[in-house]
C-alpha positions as CSV (number, residue, x, y, z in Angstrom):
1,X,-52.8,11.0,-14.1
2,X,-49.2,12.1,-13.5
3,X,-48.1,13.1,-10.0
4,X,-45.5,14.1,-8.1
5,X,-41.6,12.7,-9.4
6,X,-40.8,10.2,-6.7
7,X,-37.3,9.9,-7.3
8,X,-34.3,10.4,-10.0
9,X,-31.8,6.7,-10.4
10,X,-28.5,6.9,-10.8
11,X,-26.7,3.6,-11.6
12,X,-23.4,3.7,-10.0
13,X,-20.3,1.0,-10.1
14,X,-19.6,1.5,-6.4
15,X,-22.6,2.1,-4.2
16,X,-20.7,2.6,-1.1
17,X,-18.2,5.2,-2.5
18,X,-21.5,6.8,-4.3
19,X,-23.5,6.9,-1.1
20,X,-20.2,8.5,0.9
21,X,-20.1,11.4,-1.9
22,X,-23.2,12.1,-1.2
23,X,-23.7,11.6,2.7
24,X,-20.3,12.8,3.5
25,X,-19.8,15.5,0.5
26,X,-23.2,17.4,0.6
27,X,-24.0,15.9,4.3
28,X,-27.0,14.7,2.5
29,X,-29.0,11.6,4.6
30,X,-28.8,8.5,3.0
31,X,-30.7,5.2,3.6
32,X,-29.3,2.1,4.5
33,X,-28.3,-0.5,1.3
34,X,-31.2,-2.9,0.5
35,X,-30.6,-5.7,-2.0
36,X,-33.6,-6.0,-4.8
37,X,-33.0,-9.4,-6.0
38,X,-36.1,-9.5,-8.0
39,X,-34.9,-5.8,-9.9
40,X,-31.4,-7.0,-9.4
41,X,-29.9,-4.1,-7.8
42,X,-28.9,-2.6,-4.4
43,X,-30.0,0.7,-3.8
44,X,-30.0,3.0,-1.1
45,X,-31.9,6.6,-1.4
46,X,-30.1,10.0,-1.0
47,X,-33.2,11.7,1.0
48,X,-33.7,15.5,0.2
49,X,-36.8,17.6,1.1
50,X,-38.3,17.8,-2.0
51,X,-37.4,14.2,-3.6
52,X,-35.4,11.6,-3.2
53,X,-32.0,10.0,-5.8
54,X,-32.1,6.5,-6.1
55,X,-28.3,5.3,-6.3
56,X,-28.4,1.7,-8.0
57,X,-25.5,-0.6,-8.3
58,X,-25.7,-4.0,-9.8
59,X,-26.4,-7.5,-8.2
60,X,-25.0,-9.9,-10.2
61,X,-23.7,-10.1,-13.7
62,X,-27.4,-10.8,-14.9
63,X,-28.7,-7.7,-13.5
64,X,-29.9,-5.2,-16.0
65,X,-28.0,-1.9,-14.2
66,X,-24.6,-4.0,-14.6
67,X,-25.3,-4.0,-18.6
68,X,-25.8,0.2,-18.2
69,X,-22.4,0.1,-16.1
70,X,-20.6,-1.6,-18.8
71,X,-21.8,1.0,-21.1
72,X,-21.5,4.1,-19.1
73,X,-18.4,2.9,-16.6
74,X,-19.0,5.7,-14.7
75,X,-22.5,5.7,-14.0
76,X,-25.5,7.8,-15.0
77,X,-28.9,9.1,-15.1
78,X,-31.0,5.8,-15.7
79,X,-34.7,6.8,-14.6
80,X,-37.2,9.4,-13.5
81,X,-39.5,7.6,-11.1
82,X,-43.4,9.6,-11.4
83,X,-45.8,8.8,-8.8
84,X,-49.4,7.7,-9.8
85,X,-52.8,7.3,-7.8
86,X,-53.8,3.8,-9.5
87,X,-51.0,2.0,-11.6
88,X,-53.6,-0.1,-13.6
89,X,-55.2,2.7,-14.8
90,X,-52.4,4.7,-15.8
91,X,-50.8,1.5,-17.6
92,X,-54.2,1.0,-19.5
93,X,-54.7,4.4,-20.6
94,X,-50.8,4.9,-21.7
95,X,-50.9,1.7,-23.8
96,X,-54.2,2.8,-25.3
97,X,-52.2,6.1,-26.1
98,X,-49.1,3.7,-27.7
99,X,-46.8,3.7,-25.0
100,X,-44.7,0.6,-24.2
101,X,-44.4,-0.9,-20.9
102,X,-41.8,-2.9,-20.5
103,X,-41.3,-6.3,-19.5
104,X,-45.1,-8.6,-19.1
105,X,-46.9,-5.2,-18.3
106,X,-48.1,-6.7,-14.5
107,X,-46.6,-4.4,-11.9
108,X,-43.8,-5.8,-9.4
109,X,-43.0,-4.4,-6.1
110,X,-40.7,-1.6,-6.1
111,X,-37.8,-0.6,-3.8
112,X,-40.3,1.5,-1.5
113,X,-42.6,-1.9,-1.3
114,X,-44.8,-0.2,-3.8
115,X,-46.4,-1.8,-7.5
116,X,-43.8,0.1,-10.2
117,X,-43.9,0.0,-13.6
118,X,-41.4,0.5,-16.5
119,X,-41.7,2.5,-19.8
120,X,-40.3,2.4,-23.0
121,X,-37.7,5.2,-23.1
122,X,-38.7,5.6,-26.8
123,X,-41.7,6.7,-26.1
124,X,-40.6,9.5,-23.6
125,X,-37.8,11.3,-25.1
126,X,-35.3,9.1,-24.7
127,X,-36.0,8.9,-20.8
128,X,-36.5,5.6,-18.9
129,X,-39.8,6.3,-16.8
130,X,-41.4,4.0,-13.8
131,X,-44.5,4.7,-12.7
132,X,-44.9,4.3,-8.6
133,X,-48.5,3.6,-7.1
134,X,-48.6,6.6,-4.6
């Protein structure tokens, strides 16, 4: 079921400082920012041959990531991102397995215009995981 990982999140306070690190410190290629109102975040994606790091920074006070920033005020590791061939399937067979999807379980469109899917980080070590549909 599992395929490739996608991507690794970061949530960062400043996405423009974050991005230059990366782009300017390890000459890494970077995307342009694109606001995800319905995820509420801005992201941009730190492209490297063999995956990509999604760097996250709150939109708005409501914005889940901005509740992670006031935790960690630095930023951090938020999810591993896991590609998968047909997203309905996988989320059926997970929950018949006991896993926990978060939120009303129906997919939304992700930052790469793809359905994505949350998981309970309880159920995976402590790890926030989305599912992608490749």
């Amino acid at each position: 079921m599992i395929g490739k990982l996608n991507h690794v999140a970061i949530a960062v306070p400043n996405l423009a400082a974050a991005a230059a690190r990366y782009r300017d410190g390890l000459g890494a290629s970077v995307s342009a920012p694109m606001a995800l109102p319905a995820h509420g975040v801005t992201v941009v994606f730190v492209e490297l041959p063999n995956v990509k790091i999604e760097l996250m920074e709150p939109l708005g006070a409501d914005s889940p990531i901005a509740k992670f920033i006031a935790k960690n005020p630095e930023g951090g590791m938020h999810h591993l991102c896991f590609e998968v061939d047909d997203i309905l399937a996988a989320r059926d067979t997970l929950i018949a397995s006991g896993a926990r999807v978060i939120g009303d379980r129906a997919p939304r469109i992700g930052a790469h215009g793809k359905p994505v899917l949350f998981l309970h980080p309880k159920d995976f070590s402590g790890a926030l995981v989305e599912l992608e549909q490749a």
